[in-house]
C-alpha positions as CSV (number, residue, x, y, z in Angstrom):
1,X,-22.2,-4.3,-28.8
2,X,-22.8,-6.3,-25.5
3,X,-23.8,-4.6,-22.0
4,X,-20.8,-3.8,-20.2
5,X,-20.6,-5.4,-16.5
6,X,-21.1,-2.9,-13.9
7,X,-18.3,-3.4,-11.3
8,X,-19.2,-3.7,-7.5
9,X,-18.0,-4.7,-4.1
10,X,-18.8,-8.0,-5.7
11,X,-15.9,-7.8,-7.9
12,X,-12.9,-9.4,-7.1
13,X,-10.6,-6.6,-8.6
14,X,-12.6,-3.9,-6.9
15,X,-12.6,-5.6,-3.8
16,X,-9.1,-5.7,-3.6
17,X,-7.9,-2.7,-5.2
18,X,-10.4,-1.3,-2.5
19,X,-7.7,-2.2,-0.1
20,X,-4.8,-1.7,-2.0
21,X,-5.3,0.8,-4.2
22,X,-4.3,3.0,-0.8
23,X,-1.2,4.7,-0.5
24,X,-0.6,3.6,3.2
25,X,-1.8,0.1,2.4
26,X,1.0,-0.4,-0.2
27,X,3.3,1.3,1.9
28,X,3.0,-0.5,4.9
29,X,2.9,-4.0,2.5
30,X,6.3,-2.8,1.2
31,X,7.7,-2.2,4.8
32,X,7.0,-5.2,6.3
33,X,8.0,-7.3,3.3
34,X,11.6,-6.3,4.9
35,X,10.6,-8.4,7.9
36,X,8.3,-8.5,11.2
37,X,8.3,-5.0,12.7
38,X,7.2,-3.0,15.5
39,X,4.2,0.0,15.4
40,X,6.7,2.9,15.8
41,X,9.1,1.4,14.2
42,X,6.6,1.2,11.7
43,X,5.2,4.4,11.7
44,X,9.1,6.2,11.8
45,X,9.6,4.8,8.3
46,X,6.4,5.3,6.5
47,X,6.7,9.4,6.2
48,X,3.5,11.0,7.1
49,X,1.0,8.3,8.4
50,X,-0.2,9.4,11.8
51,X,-0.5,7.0,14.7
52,X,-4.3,6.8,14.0
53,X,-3.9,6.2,10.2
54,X,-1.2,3.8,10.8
55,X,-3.7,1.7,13.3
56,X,-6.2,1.9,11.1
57,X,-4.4,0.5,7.9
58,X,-2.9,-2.5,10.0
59,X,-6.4,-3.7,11.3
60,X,-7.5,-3.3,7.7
61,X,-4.8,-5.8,6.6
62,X,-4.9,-8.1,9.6
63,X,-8.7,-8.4,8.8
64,X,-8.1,-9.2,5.0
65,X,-5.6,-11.9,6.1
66,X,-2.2,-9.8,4.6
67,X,-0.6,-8.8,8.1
68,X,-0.8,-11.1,11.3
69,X,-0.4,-9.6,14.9
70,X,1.8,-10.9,17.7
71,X,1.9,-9.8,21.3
72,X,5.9,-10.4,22.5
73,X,5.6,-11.6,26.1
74,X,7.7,-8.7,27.3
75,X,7.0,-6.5,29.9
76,X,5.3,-4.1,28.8
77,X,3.7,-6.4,26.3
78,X,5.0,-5.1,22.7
79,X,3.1,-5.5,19.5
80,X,5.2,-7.0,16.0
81,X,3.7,-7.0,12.6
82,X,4.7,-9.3,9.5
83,X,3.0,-10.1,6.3
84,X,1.4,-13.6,6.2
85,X,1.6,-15.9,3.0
86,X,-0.9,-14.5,1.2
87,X,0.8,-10.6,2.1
88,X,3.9,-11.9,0.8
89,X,2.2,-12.6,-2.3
90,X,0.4,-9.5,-2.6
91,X,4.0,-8.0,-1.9
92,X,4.8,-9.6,-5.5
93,X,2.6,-8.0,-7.5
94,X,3.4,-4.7,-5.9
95,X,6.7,-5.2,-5.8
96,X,6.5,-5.2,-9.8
97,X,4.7,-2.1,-10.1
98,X,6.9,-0.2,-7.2
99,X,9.9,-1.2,-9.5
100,X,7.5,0.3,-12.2
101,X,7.3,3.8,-11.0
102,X,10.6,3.8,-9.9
103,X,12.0,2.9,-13.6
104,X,9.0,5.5,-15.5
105,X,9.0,8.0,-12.5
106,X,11.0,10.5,-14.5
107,X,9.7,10.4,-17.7
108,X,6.9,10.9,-15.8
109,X,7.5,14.1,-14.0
110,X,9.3,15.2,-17.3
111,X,5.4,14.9,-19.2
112,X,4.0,16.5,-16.8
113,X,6.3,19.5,-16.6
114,X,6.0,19.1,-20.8
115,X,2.5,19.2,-20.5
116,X,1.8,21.9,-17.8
117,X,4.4,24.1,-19.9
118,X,2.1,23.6,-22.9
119,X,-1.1,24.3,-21.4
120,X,-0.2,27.5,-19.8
121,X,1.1,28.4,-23.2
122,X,-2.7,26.9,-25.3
123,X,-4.5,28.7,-22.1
């Protein structure tokens, strides 16, 4: 039987489930895949991310090349958010495993409920 590969930041899939294997990255992805928006606007929809969490997750994505940043010439200057190309894409592949949990969710919650029934019963 052959060595297995470790996995590092190396890695390809690590790298990038790094980034969006975090709630508020997918969350945010999925938001602006409805279209350019604003930082409160932003943060009003996504329930629970604080103003500091929700800063921090957008600089993460504008720096992995997902999200660009545009200052509106408007007095004061506003900030808008959209996902680039390569966000839209990344929006695909999510977008498949968002309609995922949303088909399995209850089955789910029902095999948990099954299974935490059971192991109160066995404890």
């Amino acid at each position: 039987m052959g060595a297995r590969r470790k996995l590092d930041y190396d890695c390809p899939i690590r790298d990038v489930l790094d980034r969006v294997g975090d709630a508020w990255s997918v969350l945010t992805i999925i938001e602006l895949s409805k279209g350019p928006c604003r930082f409160n606007a932003l943060r009003r929809v996504i329930d629970g991310i604080s103003q500091r969490m929700l800063s921090v997750t957008l600089r993460q994505l504008e720096r992995d090349g997902l999200v660009s940043r545009t200052v509106l010439p408007t007095a004061p200057p506003q900030v808008e958010y959209a996902l680039t190309d390569r966000g839209h894409s990344l929006f695909h592949a999510i977008g498949a495993l968002s309609d995922w949990a949303v088909e399995h969710q209850p089955g789910i919650r029902a095999s948990r409920q099954l299974y935490d029934e059971s192991d109160r019963v066995a404890s």
